[in-house]
N, C-alpha and C positions, 0 to 999 in steps of 0.2 A: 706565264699566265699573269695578265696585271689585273684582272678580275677579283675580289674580293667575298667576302661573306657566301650565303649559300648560291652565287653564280656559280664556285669555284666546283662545285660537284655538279648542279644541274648541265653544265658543261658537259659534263664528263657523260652526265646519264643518258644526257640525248643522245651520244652515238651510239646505244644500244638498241638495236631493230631485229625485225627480222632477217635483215639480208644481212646483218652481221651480231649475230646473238652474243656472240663472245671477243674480247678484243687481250689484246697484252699490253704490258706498260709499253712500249716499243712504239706501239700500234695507236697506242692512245697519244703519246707525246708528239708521232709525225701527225697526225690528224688534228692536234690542239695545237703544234706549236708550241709546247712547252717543254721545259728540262723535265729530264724521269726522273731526279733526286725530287723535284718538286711533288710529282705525281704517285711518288713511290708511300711520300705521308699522305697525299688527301684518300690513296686507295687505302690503305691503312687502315684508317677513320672510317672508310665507308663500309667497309669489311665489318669493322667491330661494332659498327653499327645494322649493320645487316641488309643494309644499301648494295651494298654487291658482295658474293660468295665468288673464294678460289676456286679454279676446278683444274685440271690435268693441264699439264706445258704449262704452267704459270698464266694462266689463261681465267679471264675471268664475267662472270654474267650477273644479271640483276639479282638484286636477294630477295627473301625471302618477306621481306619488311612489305615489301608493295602487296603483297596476296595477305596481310593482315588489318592493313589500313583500308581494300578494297572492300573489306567486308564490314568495317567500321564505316565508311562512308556510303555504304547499301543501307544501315541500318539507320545512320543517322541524319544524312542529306536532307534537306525538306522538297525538293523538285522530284529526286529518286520516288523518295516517301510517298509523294502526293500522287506523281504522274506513271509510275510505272502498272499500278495496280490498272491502271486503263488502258492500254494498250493491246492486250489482248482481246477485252469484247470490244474494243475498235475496229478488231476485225473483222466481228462479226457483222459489222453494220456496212462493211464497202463490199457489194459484189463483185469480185475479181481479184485475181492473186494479188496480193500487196503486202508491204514490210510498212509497222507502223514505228516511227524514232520520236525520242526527249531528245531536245538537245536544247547545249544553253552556251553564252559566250564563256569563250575562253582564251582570255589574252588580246590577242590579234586575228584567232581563229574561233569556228564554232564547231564543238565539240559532243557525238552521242553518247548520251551518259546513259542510254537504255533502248530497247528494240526488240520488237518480235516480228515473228516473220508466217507468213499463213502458209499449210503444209502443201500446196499446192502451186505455191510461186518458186519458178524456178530461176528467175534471173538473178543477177548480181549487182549489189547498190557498192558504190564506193563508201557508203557510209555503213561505219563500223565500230562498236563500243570504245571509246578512249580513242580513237583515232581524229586528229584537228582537222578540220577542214577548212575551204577556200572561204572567206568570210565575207566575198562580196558575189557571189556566184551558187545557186539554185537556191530554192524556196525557201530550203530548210536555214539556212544562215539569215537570207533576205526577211523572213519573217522575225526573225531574231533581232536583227540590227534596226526594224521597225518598232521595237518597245523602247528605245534608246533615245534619249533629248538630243538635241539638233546638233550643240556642241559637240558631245558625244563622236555622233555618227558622222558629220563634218570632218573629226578628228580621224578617225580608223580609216575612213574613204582616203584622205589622206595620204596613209599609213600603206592605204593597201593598194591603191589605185595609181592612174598617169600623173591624178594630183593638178590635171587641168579644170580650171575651175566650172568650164561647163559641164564637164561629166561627171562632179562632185555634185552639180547642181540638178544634175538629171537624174543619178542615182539617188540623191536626196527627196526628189519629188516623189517616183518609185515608190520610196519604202513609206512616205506619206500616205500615198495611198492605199497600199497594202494595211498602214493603221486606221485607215477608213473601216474601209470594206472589213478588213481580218481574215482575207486570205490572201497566199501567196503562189501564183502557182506559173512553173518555168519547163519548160522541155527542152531536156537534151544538154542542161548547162551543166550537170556533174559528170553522168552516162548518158551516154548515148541511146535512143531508144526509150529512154524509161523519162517518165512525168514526175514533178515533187508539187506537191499540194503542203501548203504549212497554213498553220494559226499561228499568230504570236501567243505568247504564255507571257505574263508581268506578276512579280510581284514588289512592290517600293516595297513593304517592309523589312522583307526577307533580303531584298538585294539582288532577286533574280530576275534576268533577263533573258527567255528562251521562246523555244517553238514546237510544235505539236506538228509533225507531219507522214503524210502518207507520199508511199512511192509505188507507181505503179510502171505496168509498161504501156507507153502509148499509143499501140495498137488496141488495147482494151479499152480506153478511155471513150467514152460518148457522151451526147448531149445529154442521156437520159442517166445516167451515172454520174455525172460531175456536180448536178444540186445533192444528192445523195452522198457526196464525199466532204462538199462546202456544209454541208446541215452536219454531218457526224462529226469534222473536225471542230468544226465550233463549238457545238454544244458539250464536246470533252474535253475542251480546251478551257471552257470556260467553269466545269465542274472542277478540274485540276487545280484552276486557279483560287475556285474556294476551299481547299483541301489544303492549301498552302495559305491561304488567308485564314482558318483553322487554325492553324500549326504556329503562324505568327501569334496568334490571340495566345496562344495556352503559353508559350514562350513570355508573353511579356508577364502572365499570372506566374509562372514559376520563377521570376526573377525577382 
């Protein structure tokens, strides 16, 4: 492992998932590529730090660290904070089953940090609390990458994309106009079947860049419902973003 500083365990933590909850030193050194004497101190360390817990066969899963800092960052986050208390009577305002999602960039992906779901929608979103998504593909990232300066988003298209300069220049228009308008809306580019409707979400002071969006399925969708989705996304989009323009203000008084 020629990796250094906290790569050397983020390494290590990304190969825990579902399809493999538990790994061994064995398991972990052919999949990284590195010596077990090496892996045998950073598990050590992460162990004593509560990064990962032993459990049976010398076998070992996530700790218990993550389910304490999840709840430190419910309470403390300012987008959490601001935008999750609306999501629920977002609900109430779209006729037809739909899951409402926060999400905000993260890294090279965009990520839901929050979600509710109305009791009568039975389909299934690919978008899931904590889980990173495709950062140039349905509403919900695309209205994301649309609060972002041109450098910026130039850059990650880049990153993310063929990297040919007319399709950088296509998807840059795109999310232009998406910062027009203030909605984003795609079918069929995460699931199959189901519609994403996004607002961007900004806040410069806080440092956040996210989206507000609804997912439905596209056989519900009508002309007589889609101003009804573009009127409720906006206008809680844009309350969330005074509730974090709020939370900026009191922030720079307690400092």
């Amino acid at each position: 492992m020629t990796t250094t500083g906290i790569t050397r365990y983020t390494r290590i933590l990304a190969l825990f998932d579902e399809t493999h909850p538990t790994w061994t030193v064995a398991e972990i050194s052919a999949a990284l590529d590195t010596s077990a004497s090496t892996l045998y101190r950073l598990i050590r360390e992460m162990v004593a730090a509560d990064l990962l817990e032993s459990t049976v066969e010398s076998r070992y899963r996530l700790g218990p660290l993550f389910v304490e800092y999840y709840r430190r960052l419910k309470l403390t986050d300012p987008l959490v904070l601001s935008g999750s208390k609306f999501l629920r009577p977002l609900l109430s305002q779209i006729p037809c089953p739909c899951t409402t999602i926060l999400a905000r960039l993260y890294g090279r992906t965009v990520m839901c940090v929050a979600e509710e779901r109305s009791s009568v929608a039975t389909f299934v979103t690919s978008y899931e609390l904590g889980r990173p998504m495709p950062l140039l593909r349905g509403a919900t990232s695309k209205a994301v990458l649309s609060t972002l300066p041109k450098r910026q988003i130039m850059s990650l298209i880049a990153q993310g994309a063929s990297g040919a300069k007319e399709d950088a220049e296509a998807l840059y228009t795109e999310f232009t106009s998406i910062r027009k308008i203030g909605i984003s809306e795609t079918h069929g580019e995460i699931d199959t079947g189901l519609v994403g409707i996004a607002a961007p979400l900004r806040s410069t002071e806080l440092g956040i860049n996210a989206s507000l969006s609804a997912i439905i399925e596209e056989r519900t969708l009508t002309e007589e419902i889609r101003p009804q989705l573009y009127a409720a996304l906006s206008s809680t989009a844009r309350m969330i973003e005074g509730f974090m323009a709020e939370r900026a203000a009191d922030a720079k008084e307690v400092s």
